[in-house]
C-alpha positions in Angstrom: 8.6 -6.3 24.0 11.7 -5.6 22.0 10.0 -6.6 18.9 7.6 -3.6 19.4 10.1 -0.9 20.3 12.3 -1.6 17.2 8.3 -1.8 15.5 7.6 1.9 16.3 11.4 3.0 15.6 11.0 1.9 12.3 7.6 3.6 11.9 8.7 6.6 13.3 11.6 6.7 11.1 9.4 6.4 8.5 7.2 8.6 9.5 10.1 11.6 9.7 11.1 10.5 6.6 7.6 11.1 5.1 7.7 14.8 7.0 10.8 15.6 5.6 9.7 14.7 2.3 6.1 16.5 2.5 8.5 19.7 3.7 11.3 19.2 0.6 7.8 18.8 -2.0 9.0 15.3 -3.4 5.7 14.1 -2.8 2.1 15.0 -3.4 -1.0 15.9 -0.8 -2.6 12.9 -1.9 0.7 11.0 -1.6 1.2 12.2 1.7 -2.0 11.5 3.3 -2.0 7.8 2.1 1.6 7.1 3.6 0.6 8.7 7.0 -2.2 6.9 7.1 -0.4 4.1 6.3 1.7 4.5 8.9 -0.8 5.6 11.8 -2.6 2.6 11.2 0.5 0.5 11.5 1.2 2.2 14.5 -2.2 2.0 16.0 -1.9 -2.1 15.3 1.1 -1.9 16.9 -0.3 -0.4 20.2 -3.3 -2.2 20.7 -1.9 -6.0 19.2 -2.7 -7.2 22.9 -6.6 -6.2 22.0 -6.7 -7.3 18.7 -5.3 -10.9 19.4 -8.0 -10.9 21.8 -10.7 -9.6 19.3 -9.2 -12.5 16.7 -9.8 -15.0 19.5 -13.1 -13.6 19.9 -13.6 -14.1 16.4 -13.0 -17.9 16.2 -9.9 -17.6 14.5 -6.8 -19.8 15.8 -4.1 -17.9 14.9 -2.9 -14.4 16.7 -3.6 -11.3 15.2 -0.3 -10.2 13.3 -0.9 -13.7 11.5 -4.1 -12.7 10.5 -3.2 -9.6 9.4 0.1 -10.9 7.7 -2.7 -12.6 5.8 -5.2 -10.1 4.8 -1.9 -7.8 3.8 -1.1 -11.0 1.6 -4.7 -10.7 -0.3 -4.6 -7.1 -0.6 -1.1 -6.8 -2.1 -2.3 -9.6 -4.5 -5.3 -7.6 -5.3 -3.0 -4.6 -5.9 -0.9 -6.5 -8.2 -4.0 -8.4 -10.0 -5.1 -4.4 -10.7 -2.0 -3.2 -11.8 -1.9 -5.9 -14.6 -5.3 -4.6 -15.4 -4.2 -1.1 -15.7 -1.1 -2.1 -17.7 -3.1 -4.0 -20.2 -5.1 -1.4 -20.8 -2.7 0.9 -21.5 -1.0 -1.2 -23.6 -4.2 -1.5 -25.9 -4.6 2.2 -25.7 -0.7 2.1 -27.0 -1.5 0.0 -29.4 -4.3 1.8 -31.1 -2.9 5.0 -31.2 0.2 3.7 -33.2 -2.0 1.8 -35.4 -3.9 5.2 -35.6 -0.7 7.4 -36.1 0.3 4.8 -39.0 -3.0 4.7 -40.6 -2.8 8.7 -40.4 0.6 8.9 -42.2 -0.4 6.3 -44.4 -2.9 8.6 -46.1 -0.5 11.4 -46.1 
């Protein structure tokens, strides 16, 4: 039980913080709606972890449900890194051939 009040203090400080911000304009809409999102999710896990360790169980799978979680959160932040290297590559090739093209360009000059 302690474990899930300091949970939801920390999601609700969060969650000011994010208001505060959204008032101030240091973030986006888009921003915005992503981190409370975020954050109503985690707090919906956080309410109803009782039901979802029973709905893991139901599942067949032997751990509890903030394990399983922990685990898909794992994979995703691995998929989230695996597509920022993506991104970053290609803007490094896009870097690349504009220089080369810049340097062709003043070459001729």
């Amino acid at each position: 039980m302690p474990q899930i009040v300091i949970a939801l203090l920390i999601i609700f400080y969060f969650l000011a913080k994010l208001f505060w911000q959204n008032k101030k304009r240091k973030i986006s809409r888009n921003e915005f709606l992503f981190w409370l999102f975020f954050w109503l999710v985690a707090l919906g896990i956080i309410l109803f972890l009782k039901p979802l360790d029973q709905l893991v169980l139901a599942l067949g799978f032997s751990a509890s449900a903030i394990q399983v979680l922990l685990y898909i959160s794992v994979a995703a932040l691995f998929y989230f890194i695996f597509s920022i290297r993506l991104r970053l590559e290609k803007m490094d090739e896009n870097i690349t051939k504009l220089t080369e093209d810049v340097a062709i360009n003043q070459a001729k000059k």
